[in-house]
Structures are given as C-alpha cells and as structure tokens.
VOGU-3710 file (C-alpha; in Angstrom, 3 decimals, decimal comma):
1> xxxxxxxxxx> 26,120/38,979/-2,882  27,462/35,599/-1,658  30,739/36,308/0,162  32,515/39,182/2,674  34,228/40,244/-0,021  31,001/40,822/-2,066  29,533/42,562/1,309  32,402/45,279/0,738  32,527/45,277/-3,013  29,026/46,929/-2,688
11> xxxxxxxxxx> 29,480/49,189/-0,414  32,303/50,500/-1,618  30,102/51,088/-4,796  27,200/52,133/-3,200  29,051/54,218/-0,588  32,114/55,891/-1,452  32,215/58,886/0,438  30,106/57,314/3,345  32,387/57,133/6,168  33,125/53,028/7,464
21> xxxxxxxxxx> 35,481/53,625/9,933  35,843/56,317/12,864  39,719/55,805/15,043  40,449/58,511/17,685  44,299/58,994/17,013  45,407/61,280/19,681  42,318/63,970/20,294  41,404/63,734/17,233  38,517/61,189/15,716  39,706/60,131/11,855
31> xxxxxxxxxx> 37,417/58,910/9,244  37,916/56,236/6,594  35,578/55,778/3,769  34,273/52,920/2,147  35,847/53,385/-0,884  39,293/53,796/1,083  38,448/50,767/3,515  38,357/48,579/0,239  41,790/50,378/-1,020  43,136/49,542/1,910
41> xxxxxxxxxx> 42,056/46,391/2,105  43,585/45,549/-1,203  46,500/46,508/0,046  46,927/44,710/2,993  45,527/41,799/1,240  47,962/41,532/-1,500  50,906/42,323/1,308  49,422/38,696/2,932  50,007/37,220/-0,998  53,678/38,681/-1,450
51> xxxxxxxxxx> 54,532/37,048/2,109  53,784/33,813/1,053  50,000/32,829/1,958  47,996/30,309/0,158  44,004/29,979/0,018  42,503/28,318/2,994  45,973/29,551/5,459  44,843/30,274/8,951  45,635/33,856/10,198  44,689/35,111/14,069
61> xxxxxxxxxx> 44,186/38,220/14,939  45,100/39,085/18,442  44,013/42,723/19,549  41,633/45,245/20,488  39,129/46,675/18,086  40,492/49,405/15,813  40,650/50,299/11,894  43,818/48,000/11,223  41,699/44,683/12,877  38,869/44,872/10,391
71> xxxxxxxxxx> 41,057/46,108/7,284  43,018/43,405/8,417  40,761/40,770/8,526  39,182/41,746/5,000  41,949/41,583/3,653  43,099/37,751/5,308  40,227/36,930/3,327  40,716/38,815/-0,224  44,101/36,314/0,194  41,924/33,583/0,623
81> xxxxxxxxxx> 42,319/32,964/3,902  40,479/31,642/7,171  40,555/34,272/10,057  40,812/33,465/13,954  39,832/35,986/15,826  41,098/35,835/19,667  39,899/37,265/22,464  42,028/39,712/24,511  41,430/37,996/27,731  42,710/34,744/26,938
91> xxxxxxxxxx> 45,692/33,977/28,666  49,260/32,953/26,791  48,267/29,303/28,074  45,216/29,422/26,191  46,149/31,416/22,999  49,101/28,977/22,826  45,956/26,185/22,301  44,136/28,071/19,743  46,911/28,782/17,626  48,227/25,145/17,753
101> xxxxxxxxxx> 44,945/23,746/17,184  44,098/26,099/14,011  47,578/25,654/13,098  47,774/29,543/12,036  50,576/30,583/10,043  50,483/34,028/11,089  48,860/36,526/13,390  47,564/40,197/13,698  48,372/41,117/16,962  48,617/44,467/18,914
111> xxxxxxxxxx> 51,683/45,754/20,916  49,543/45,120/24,058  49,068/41,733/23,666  52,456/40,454/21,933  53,675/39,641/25,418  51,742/36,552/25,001  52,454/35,792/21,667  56,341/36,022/22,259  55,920/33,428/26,102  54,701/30,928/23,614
121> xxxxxxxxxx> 56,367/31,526/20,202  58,645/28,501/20,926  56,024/26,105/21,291  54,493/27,351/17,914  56,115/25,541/14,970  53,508/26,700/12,622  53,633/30,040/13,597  55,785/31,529/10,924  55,172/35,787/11,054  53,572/38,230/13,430
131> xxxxxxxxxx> 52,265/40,989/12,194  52,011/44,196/14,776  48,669/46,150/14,401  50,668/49,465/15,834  53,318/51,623/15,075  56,418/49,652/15,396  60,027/49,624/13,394  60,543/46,521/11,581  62,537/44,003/13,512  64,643/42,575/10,331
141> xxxxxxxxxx> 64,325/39,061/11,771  61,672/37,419/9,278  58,994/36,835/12,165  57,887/40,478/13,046  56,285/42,412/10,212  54,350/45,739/10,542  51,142/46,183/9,434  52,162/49,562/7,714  55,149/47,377/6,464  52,723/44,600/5,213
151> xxxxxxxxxx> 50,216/47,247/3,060  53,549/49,105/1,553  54,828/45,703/0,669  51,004/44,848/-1,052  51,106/48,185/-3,361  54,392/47,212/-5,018  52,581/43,732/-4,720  49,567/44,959/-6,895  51,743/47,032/-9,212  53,888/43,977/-9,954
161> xxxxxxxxxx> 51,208/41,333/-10,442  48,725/43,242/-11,619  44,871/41,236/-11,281  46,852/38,534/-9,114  44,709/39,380/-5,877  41,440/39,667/-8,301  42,217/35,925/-9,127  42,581/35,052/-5,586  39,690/36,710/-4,897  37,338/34,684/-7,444
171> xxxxxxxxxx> 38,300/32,075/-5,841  36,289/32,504/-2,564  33,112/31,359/-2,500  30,141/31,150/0,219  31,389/27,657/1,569  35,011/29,201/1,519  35,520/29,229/5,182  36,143/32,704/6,879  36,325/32,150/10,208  37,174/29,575/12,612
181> xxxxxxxxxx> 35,609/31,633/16,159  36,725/29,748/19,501  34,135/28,917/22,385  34,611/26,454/24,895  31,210/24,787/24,023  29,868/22,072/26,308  33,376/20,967/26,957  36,426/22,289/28,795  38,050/21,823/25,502  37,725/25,075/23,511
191> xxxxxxxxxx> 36,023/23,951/20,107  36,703/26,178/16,778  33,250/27,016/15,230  33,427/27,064/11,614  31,648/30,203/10,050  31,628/30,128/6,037  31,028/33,445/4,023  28,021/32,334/3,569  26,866/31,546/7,098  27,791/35,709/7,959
201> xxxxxxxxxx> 26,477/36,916/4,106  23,216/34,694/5,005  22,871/35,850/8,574  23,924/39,775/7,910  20,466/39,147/5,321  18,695/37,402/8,296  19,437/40,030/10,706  18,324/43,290/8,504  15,061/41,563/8,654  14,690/42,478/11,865
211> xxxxxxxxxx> 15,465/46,110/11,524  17,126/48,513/9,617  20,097/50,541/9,572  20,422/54,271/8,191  23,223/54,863/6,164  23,979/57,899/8,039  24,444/55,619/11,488  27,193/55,429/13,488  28,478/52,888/16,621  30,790/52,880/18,508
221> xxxxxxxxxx> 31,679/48,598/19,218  33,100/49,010/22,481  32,769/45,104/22,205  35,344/42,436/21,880  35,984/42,255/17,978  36,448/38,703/18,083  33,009/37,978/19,165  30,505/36,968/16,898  28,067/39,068/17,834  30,264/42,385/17,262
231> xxxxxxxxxx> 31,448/40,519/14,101  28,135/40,413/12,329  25,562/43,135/13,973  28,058/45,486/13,654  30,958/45,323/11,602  29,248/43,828/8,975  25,290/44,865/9,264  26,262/48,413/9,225  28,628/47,750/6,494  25,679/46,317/4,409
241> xxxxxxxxxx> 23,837/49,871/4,767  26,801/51,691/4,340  26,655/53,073/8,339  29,667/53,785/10,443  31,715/51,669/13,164  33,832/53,833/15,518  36,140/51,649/17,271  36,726/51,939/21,209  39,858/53,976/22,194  42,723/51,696/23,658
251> xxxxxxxxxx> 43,917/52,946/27,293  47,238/51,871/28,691  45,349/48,874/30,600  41,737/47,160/30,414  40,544/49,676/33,161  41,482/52,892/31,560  39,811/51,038/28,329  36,728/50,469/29,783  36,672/54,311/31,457  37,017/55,879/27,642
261> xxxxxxxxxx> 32,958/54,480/26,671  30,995/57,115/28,056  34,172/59,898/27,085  34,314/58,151/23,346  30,459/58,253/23,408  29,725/61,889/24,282  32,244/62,130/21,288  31,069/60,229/18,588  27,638/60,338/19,678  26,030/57,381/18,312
271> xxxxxxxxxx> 23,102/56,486/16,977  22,878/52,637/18,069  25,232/50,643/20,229  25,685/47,114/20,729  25,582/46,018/24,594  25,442/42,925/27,003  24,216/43,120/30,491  27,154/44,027/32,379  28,237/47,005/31,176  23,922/47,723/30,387
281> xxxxxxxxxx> 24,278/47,511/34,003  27,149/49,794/34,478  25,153/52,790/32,588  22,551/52,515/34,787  24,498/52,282/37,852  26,566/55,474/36,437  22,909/57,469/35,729  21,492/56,861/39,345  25,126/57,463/40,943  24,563/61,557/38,927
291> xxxxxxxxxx> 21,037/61,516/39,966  21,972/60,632/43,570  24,827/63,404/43,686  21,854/65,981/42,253  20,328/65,583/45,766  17,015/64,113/47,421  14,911/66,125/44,979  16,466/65,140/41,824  16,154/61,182/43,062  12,617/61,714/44,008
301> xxxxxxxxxx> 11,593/63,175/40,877  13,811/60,429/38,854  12,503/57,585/40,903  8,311/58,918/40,583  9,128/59,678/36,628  10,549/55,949/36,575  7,630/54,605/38,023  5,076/57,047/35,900  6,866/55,767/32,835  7,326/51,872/33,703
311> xxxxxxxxxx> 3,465/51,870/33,885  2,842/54,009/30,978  5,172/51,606/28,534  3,806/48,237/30,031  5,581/45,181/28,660  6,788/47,338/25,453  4,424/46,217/22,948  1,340/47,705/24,986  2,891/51,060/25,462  0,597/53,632/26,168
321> xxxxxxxxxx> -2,563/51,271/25,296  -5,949/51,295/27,360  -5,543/53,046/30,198  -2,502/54,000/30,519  -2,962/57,061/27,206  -4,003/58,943/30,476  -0,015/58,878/31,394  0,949/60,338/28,272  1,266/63,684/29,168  3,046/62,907/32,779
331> xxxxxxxxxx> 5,742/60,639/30,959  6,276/63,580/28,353  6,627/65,931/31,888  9,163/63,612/32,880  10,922/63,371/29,624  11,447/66,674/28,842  13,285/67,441/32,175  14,923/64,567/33,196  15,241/61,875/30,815  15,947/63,589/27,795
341> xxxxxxxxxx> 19,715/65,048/30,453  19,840/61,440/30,580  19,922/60,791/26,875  22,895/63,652/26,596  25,189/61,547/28,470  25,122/59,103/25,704  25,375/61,883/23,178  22,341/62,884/22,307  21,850/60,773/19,491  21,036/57,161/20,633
351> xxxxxxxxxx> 17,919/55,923/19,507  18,506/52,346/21,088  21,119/49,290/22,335  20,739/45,855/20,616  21,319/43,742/23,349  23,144/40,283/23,578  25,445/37,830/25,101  22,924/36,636/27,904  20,061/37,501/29,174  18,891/40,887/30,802
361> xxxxxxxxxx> 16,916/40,935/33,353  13,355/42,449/32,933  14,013/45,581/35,597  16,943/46,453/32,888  14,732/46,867/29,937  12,309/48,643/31,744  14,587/51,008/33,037  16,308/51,470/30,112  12,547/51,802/28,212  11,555/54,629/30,477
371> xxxxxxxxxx> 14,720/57,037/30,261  14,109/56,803/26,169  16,864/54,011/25,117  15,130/51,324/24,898  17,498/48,054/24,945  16,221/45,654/21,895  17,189/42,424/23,569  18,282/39,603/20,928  19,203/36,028/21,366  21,428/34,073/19,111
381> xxxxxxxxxx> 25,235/32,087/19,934  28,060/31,611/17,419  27,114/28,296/16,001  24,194/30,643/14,232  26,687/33,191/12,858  25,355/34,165/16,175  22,208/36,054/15,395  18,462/33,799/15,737  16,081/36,716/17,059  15,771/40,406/18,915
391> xxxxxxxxxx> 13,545/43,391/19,751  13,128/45,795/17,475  12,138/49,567/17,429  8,925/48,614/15,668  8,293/45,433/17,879  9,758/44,929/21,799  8,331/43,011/24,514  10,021/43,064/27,711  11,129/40,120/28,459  11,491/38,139/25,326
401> xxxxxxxxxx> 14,196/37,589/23,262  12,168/39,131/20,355  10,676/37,969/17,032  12,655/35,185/14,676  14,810/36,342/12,267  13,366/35,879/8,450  14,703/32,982/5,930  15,374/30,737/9,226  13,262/27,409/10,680  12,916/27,056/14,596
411> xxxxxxxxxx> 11,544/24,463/16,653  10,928/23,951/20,219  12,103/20,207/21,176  11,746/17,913/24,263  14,837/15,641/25,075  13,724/12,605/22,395  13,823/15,496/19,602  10,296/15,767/19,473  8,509/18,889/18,729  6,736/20,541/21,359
421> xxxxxxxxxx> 3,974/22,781/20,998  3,986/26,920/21,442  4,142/28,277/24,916  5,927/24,764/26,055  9,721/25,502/27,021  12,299/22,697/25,358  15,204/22,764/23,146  15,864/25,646/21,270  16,663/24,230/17,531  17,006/26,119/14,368
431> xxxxxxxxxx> 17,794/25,530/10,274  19,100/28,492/7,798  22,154/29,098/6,036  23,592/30,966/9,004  24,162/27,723/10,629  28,096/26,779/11,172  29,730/24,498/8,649  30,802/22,238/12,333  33,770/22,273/14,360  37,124/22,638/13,214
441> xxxxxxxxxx> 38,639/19,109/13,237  35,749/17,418/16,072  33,461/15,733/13,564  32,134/14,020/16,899  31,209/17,686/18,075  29,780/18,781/14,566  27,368/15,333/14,899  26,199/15,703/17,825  25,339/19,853/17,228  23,545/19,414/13,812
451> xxxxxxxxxx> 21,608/16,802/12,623  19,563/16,412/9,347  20,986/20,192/9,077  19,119/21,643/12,532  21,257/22,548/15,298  20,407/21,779/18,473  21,363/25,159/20,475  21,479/23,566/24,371  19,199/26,869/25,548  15,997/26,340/27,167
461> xxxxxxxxxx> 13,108/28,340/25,331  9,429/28,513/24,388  7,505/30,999/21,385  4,824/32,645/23,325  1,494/33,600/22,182  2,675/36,649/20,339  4,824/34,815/18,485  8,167/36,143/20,771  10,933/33,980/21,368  11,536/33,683/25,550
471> xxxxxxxxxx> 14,628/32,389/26,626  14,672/30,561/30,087  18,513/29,676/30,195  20,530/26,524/29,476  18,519/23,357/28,133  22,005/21,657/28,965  24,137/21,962/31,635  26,334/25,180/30,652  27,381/28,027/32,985  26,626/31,337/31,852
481> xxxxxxxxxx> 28,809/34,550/33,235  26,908/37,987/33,584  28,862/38,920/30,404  27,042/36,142/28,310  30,464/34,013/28,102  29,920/30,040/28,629  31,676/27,220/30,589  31,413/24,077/30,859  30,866/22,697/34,583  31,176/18,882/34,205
491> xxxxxxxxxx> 34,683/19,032/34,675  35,265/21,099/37,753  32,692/19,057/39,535  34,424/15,972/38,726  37,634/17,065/39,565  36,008/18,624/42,873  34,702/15,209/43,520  37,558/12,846/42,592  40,046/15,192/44,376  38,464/15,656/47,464
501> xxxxxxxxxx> 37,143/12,312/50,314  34,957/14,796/52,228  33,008/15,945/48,803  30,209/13,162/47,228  28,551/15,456/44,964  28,834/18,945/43,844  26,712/20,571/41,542  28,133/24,468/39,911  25,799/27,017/38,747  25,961/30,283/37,096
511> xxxxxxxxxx> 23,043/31,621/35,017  24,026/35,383/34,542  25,351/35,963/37,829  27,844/38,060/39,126  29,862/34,638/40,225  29,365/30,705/40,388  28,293/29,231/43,199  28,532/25,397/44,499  25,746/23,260/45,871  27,599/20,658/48,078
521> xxxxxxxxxx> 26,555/16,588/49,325  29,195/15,470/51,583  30,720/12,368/52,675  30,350/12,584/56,424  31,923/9,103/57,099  35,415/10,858/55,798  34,354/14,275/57,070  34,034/13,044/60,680  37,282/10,909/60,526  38,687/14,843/59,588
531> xxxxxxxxxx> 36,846/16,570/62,175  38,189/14,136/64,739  41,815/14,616/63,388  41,144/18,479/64,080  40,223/17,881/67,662  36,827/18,606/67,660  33,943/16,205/67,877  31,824/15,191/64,905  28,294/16,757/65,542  28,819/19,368/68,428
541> xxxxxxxxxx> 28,587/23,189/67,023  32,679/23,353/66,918  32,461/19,749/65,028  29,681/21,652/62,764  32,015/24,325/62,188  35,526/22,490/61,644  33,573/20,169/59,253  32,542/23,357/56,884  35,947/24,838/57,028  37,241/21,671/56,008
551> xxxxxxxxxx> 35,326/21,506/52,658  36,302/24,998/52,385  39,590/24,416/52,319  38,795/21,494/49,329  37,192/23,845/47,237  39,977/26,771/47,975  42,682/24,135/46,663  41,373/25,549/42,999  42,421/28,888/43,647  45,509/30,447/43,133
561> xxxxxxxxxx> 48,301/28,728/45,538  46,213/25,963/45,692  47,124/22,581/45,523  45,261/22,152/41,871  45,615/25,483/41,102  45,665/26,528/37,115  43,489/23,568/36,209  40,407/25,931/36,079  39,934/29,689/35,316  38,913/31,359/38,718
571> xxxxxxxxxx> 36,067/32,536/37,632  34,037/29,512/36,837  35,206/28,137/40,366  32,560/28,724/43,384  32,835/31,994/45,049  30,168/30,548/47,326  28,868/27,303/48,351  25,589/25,416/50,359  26,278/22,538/51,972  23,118/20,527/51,443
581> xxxxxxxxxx> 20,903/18,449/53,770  20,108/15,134/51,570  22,245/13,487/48,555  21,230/13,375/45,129  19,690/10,117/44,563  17,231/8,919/41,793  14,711/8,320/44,706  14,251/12,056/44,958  14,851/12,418/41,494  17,692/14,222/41,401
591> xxxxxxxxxx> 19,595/11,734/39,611  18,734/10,102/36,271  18,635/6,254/35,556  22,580/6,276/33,666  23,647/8,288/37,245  23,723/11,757/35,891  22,683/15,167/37,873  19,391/16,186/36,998  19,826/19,678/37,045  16,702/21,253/36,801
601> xxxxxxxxxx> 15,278/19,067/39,357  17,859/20,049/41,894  18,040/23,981/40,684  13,780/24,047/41,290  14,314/22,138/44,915  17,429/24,479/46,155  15,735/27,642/44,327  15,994/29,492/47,869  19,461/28,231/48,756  20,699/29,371/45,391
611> xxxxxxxxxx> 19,434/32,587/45,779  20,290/32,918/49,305  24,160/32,051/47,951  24,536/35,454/46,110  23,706/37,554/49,143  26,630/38,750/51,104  26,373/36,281/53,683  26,739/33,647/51,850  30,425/34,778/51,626  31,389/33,291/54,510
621> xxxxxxxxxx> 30,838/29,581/54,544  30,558/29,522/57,951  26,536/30,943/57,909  23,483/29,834/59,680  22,675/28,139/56,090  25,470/25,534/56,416  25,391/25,248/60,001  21,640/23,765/59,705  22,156/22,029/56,909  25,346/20,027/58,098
631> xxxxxx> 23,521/19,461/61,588  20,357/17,313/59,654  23,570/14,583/58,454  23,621/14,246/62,554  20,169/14,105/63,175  19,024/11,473/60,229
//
C-alpha cells in the first residue's frame, strides 16, 4: 500500500458492506459503504478527466466537511491531481492568495462559501471551473459545474473510455504529490506544505502504531476537513480499519454549526472523537453548567467524586497504583451514578478523544480522566503529515504529549543543532517518511525546515524519564491561539514599532490563550512631547494616564476603523497590553548580540505581568499595572 488510492482500494476490498461515510440529510443519518465510496469516487474522478484535468492540476476544495468533500478529494487524486484544502474561515482576501499561489484550476466549494469565491473570481486567471458541493441547477456558463453534474458526466466518462481512469491511476505514486495544506508558518506569508501520498500512507502506518481502531468505530469529525490533523487521524486512519466518519451537520451559520455537536453526537453516538482544547473546553463547561442546574447537591457530589477520582487515577499511568487501590470502590460509587449520566450526553458510546492542535492544560485531562473519557493528548503539526506522538488507551500520562510514533527518529536539539540529552527541553526535530516533500515554490523555506532530511519543528520539548514526549510550547517565536492555529508575530511588532514614535519595543504573545496580549517599552522622549500636546504634564497622575491612553490609541489603529486597519487579522492583535518598567537591552539580556528579542528571557522575567494581562482587569489599560510601571520612566 503506497498511495491514497491504495488506502481505499483495500478497504473497499476488505470492507464492502462496512459503512465509510455517515451524512444527516434532513432527520435522517445516511450511510455510504466502502465499496460505494470507491464507486463513487470513480465517478467523480473520471468527471475531473472528461473536464479537462491533467496529472499534477491543482484543485481546492472550499467547504465544510460532508460525504461530497472526501469523495471529492479521492477522486482529485484518482485524476492525478494535487488537492488544496481551504479552511472555511479564511477570508475572500486570503483564499484569493491561496488559489493564486497554487495556481488551482478548479475548486470544490460549498454554496456557503461561494460568496468568496465569486468577490475574487476576476482576479483568478487560472481559475477555470467551480464545482458546487450542494444541490444546485447547472448555470450553463462553463465556470459553474455541479458536483452531481460532474459524477453523471464521469459514468458516461467510464463507459466511453473504458480503463482510461485505471491508467491515470497507475500513474500516481508515493512521491505523487496529494496535497499542498496552507499554514502561515513562521511568516505572515501563508506557506503551502507539500504532503506526498506517501508522507499520509507512511504516517496513517505511523499513527496505528499508537493505537488501534475497530472496524466497527464510528466519529463524528466535527473538525475543519482541511486540517491535517482531521485529514489523517480520521478520514484516513479509520479508513485503514475500515471504521466510520460521520460528518458534522451544516447549520445556516458557524453558530448554529457549532450548536449541532452534542445534538449530532447523542445521534451517532460515537465511539472516538477527535478534539482540540477549545471546544474540550466547551464540553466541560456544558457538563458543570447541567450539574450546576441539578442543584447544590448534585455539584457537591460531582465536585467530591471529581476529587475522589483525580486522586485515584494519578498522572494516568499510575492509576489506581499503591495506595490509591483503596479508592477503587469510591470512584466505582461515583461512576455508576454520576459519571456514567455524564458519558450519555456524548452517546453512550465514547471510549475516548484524541486530542490535538495545542496543548491542553493538565486540569483538562484530569477532568476529562475522571468522568470516564479520557482525552489521549497527541502532538504533531502539518509539516509531519501532522501526526509525531499521543496518549493512548493502553499508555496516558497527564501531561505529556504521549509516546513517539513507530518507524520515526526524534531528537531533542539546542540552538547550534546539537543533541541534547533526555529530560533537557530544546528543539523538537524528527526523520520518517511522514515528513513534507517542502514548501510549494519557497525552496528558501523548505532549507531552512529540513536539513540532511530532519525537520526542525520550532516547538520547545524534552522525552522524560518514561520515555513521554512533553511539549513546553514554541522553541521559536510563533503565537499559538487556544484552537492550536499559529501566527507569526514578527511582523505586527514591527509594524507596531515603525508606525508608532511613542512605541520602542513591543513584544506579542499567545501560547494557548484565549487572546494575545502585548508587552510594551516606550519612548518617553516622544510620549512626553504627546502628553504635553494633550495638556497634561508629563509625570503627574493625569500625565501618567494621558500617556497610556495615548499608546492605546497606537495599538487600536490595527483594529477595524483604524488607521492600519486590514493589515493584520484581529485576532493576533493585543487584546491587552503592559506597559513595562525597563527596555530590552542585551545588558539585561533581553536582547541577543545581532539585536533580536530574546523571548524566553523576557517571557520568564514578565511571567507575573503576563499572567496578570489575561485577568479582567487587564482590559482596561488604564490599571494600577501600567500606572506603576509608566511612573518608574519618571523616577529613573
């Protein structure tokens, strides 16, 4: 088995009647079997040929997960094609760069999203067809095709040119490329990551290693589609055991969406779902909110059978060892009339989440632990077709990233490249077959990601003692959202600093938070030339307080009816900000010897400031914090 198209040739033999695919249409939840996946894959496939496509064509795919996405994309690549998956929350302005940069010919796309397709179809000379995922009539005008339209047009395809598509088809290989996944890297520029058929064939292989998958499983991937970890531990890991995906039912807008998990849930009930923290910390906000409404009873008893089972289960691994067998019958008390309610909400069925995307925070995992669902967190990013370790069933430790996938090298490395020893945090660097082919068209990028074939993954990370992988963050300077998506910060902060006189330095962070926050050195020379102008004097409290509105108002300029607003997406701009008492100097060694923020250095000093930044006061600039901190410029 070398390519995708191997991946469903066998389970297709192996599985027939297994059902792939689960689609609520309506009320009702419809099932497609492997053996009619692959017929309609065909289908579709050969539709792609008999409009025109050649091997190694781009196609994007534009839409929310559902049966016609994944048929689609299987059968982009029986044509020979390269997929580009999108994500749904890009905006027009930034699916207008992907497509122009992959220079796709065509794209899947769903009647939801087509609004941005059409605002930039002008700007798209590549762009020849669209192709809408939903029930639509044919538009006649040679750039809007159906998807139903495509298929029908593929059977008379297949029927004409009989074994055409099988020739195509021979023709992929494992370094035939299959996917060319957007992420905007450690650059504002997106970069296209280059997955092969054999990166996802090598790391679907990798990944099993880990844990298996009963054929008689089913998911439901309320994740993004387009996201490499949905892409390969679940669309194509349960495909390799012949398991079930049930896609997430579409409401009329991203709200209503995300309100139909725990309905589609109690439907399908799964046996394993994929999850990152913020919607890990959604359920559990959702189970204490029906707790709470139970009464002061019900919490009591929730909150004591909690704490009976958090030190029953230890760190995971230890669970119910030494001591703590004394529990045993307490947490089965507790389990049998609470948790196991708990457990119904998600169906009944769920044995466990995989989790991914960032990092979840140790609380998470034990709560999760306790009520029976334990949440198997894993570590990986799309360069590695994404997936490098996880928790298992059979093997969890809170607060690791799990064991190492088989058939894959790791290394922990200081900032010369040098191999440090275990339980000593550094680089986190792998080698496998699951590593990316580079970046599509940056050969600068690709060479400065993998070297000698080991790609250097820009997360901090040490392999403990038990030989677990714990991840400690960004060895680089990336943001990272609550939802595990990554940013780039070097160029807000240098457009913060160019743009503004009363800003020196400005450092962003974000390390799964709920929002990014600034850490602020001003220039006090231009700041009190300001202050002045505003008819206060530099250095009295109304001075103190002008002068912090005033960078306010810098920062704010990024926002929408801002002066530079639209040069950054809101969300990586600072929600908050500390105004700090010193500058960054290499003296205190916040600055390196070639000028450049040392970041750990600063995030260790202003630990407390940080954390004192996602508190509610923090929301308003003018705080005690700032007011302190701008007075020491006046007293030095």
């Amino acid at each position: 088995m070398d390519t995708l198209l191997d991946l469903l040739e066998t389970a297709a033999d192996r599985f027939p009647g297994n059902t792939y695919l689960y689609e609520k249409r309506g009320d009702e939840w419809t099932k497609t079997s492997y053996a009619g996946t692959r017929e309609q894959v065909y289908a579709f496939g050969a539709g792609l040929l008999s409009l025109g496509v050649k091997p190694g064509d781009r196609i994007a795919i534009l839409s929310e997960g559902k049966n016609s996405w994944i048929i689609g994309e299987l059968g982009i690549l029986s044509a020979g094609c390269c997929s580009v998956p999108l994500s749904i929350k890009l905006s027009p302005a930034e699916v207008e760069f992907r497509l122009s940069h992959s220079e796709a010919r065509m794209a899947l796309v769903s009647i939801g999203q087509l609004a941005k397709i059409k605002e930039v179809r002008s700007r798209l000379p590549n762009l020849e067809k669209v192709i809408l995922l939903d029930e639509a009539p044919e538009t006649g005008d040679g750039y809007e095709y159906t998807y139903k339209g495509v298929a029908e047009a593929g059977k008379q395809f297949l029927s004409e040119n009989p074994g055409k598509l099988q020739e195509v088809m021979k023709t992929v290989g494992p370094e035939t490329l299959a996917n060319i996944t957007y992420t905007s890297g450690t650059t504002s520029v997106p970069k296209g990551i280059m997955l092969t058929h054999g990166n996802y064939i090598c790391n679907v292989k990798q990944s099993l290693t880990l844990m298996d998958i009963p054929d008689w499983y089913k998911t439901l991937a309320f994740l993004p589609w387009d996201h490499c970890f949905a892409h390969t531990a679940c669309l194509y890991c349960f495909m390799a055991k012949g398991a079930g995906v049930g896609s997430l039912q579409t409401g009329k807008n991203a709200h209503e969406t995300l309100k139909n998990i725990p309905v589609n849930i109690k439907e399908l009930k799964p046996d394993l779902l994929m999850s990152v923290p913020a919607i890990s910390k959604n359920f559990r906000k959702s189970i204490e909110s029906a707790i709470a409404a139970k009464g002061k009873v019900a919490s009591s008893l929730f909150k004591l059978g909690l704490k009976t089972a958090y030190a029953y289960n230890g760190l995971g691994y230890n669970k119910g060892r030494g001591w703590r067998f004394v529990l045993s019958p307490f947490v089965k008390f507790f389990d049998n009339i609470l948790f196991a309610k708990v457990r119904e909400g998600f169906g009944g069925n769920l044995a466990f989440f995989i989790g991914g995307g960032a990092l979840l925070d140790i609380e998470l995992q034990r709560f999760f632990l306790a009520i029976g669902i334990p949440v198997c967190q894993g570590y990986g990013l799309s360069e590695a077709s994404p997936v490098i370790s996880s928790n298992s069933l059979s093997s969890i430790k809170i607060g690791t990233s799990g064991r190492l996938v088989k058939h894959m090298d790791l290394k922990i490395c200081d900032t010369e490249g040098n191999e440090l020893p275990e339980g000593q945090a550094g680089e986190i660097v792998i080698k496998g077959g699951n590593v990316m082919k580079g970046y599509w068209k940056n050969p600068e990028a690709t060479a400065e990601a993998i070297k000698d074939g080991w790609l250097y993954t820009g997360d901090l990370g040490y392999m403990d003692e038990d030989g677990f992988l714990v991840v400690k963050g960004r060895f680089k300077s990336l943001l990272i959202a609550s939802d595990g998506e990554k940013y780039s910060p070097e160029g807000i902060e240098e457009a913060i600093v160019e743009n503004s006189k009363l800003i020196d330095q400005c450092m962003l962070h974000n390390n799964q938070d709920p929002y990014t926050i600034g850490l602020i050195v001003p220039n006090t020379v231009e700041l009190n030339r300001q202050i002045s102008k505003h008819g206060a004097e530099p250095g009295t409290p109304e001075g103190i307080e002008a002068g912090i509105k005033l960078i306010r108002h810098e920062i704010n300029a990024y926002y929408k009816h801002g002066k530079y607003s639209g040069m950054f997406p809101e969300r990586w701009l600072p929600a908050a900000f500390a105004i700090l008492p010193e500058p960054f100097t290499e003296k205190n060694l916040m600055i390196n010897s070639t000028m450049k923020m040392v970041r750990g250095k600063i995030g260790e000093r202003y630990e407390d400031t940080i954390r004192f930044l996602y508190t509610p006061a923090a929301k308003n600039p003018v705080n005690d914090l700032n007011r302190a901190n701008l007075a020491i410029w006046y007293s030095s």
